[in-house]
N, C-alpha and C positions, 0 to 999 in steps of 0.2 A: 707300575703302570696305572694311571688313571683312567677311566670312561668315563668320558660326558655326556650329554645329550646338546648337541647344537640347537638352537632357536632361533638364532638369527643369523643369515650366510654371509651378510656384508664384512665381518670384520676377518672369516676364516677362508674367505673366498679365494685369496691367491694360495692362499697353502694348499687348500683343498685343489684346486687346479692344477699344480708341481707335482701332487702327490697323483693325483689321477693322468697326468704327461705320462711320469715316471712307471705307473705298472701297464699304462697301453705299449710305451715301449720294450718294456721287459717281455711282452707277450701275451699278456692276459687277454683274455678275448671279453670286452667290455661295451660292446657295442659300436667303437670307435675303431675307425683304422691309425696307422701309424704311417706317419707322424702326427699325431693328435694337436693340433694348432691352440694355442695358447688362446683363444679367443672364443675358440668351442668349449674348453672345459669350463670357461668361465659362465656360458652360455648354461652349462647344464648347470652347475652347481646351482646359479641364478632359480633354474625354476624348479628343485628337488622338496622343498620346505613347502607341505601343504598339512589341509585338518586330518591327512589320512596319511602321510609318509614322516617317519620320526626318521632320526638323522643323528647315529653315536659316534662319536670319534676317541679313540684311542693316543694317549698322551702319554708317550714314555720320549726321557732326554731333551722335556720342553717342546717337543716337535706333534704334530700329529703325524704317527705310525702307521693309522689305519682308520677304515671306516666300514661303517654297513647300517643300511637302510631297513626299519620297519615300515610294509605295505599295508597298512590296518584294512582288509576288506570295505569296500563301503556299500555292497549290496545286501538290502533288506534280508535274504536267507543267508548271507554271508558272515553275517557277527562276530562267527568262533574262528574265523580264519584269519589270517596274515600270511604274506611273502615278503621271505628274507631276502634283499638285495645287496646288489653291489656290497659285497664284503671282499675290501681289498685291506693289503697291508703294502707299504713302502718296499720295494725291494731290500733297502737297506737295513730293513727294520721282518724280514722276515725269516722263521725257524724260531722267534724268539716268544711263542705262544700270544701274541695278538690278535693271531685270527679266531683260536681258541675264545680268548676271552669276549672280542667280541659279538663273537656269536653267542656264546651262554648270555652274555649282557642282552643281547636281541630277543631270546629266551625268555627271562626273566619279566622284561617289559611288555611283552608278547600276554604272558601270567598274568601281570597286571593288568593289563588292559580285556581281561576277559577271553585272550584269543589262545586257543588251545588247539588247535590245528593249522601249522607250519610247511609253508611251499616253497620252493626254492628250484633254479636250476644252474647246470653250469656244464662247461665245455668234458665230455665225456676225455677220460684217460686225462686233467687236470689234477696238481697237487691238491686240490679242493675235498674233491671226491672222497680222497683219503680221509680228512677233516672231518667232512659233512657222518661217513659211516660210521667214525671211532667217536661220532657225539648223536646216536644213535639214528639218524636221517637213516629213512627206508628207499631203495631205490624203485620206480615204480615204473622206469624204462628207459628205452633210449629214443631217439629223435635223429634219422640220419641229416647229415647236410644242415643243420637249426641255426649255425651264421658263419660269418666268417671270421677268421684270427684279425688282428690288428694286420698284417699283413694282409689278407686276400684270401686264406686258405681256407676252403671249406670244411667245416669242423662239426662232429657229430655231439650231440646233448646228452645230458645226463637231466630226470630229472626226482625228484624226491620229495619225500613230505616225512614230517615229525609230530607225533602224539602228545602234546604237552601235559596229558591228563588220563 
């Protein structure tokens, strides 16, 4: 498995759209309902890439597998902090440690980039949850009713933060 860092969306944009179809259908609650229109992902990927949101994708079998976003704080008291986002992996391509990696990849750049305290949330009783604890994320609550599934359903939050230091 590879990690890269995307920098520019135009060339990885329809893959990235297939891939983010594919885990809104699977169920993932991603801020999108289902059936996620091929016009919207394209819509998002388009405006993801700024001075403050990095963009890794995960390359295992030629394909991208997965992705997740670093949110570099940009408030003046905010320096040491980031939020991990949108960490999906491909259905096809999940159980096979991608999300593992990259999230420590997120980590890592996170360390580089001076940010040592890590925010994150995600749909409370989600495979994630699991992920986020066994790579030491502290849980710091729950959030009843915080969006809904791809489907409709209202769905409760988990949310967390990580000590980088």
């Amino acid at each position: 498995m590879q990690i890269r860092e995307i920098n520019e969306i135009y060339h990885h944009q329809e893959e990235l759209s297939h891939l983010f179809q594919e885990v809104v259908a699977s169920g993932a609650s991603m801020n999108y309902f289902h059936p996620m229109h091929h016009e919207t992902a394209m819509r998002y990927w388009a405006g993801v890439l700024s001075d403050h949101h990095r963009l890794f994708v995960a390359i295992l079998d030629g394909k991208i597998a997965g992705t997740v976003q670093l949110h570099l704080s940009d408030k003046e008291n905010g320096q040491h902090r980031a939020e991990v986002a949108k960490l999906m992996t491909h259905p096809d391509f999940q159980r096979k440690g991608v999300g593992k990696a990259l999230l420590q990849h997120a980590e890592k750049m996170a360390t580089e980039e001076n940010r040592w305290l890590l925010m994150l949330d995600t749909e409370k009783g989600s495979a994630a949850n699991a992920l986020y604890l066994s790579e030491g994320y502290q849980l710091i609550g729950e959030v009843p009713a915080y969006s809904q599934d791809p489907f409709g359903k209202y769905k409760d939050g988990n949310v967390y933060y990580k000590l980088l230091k």
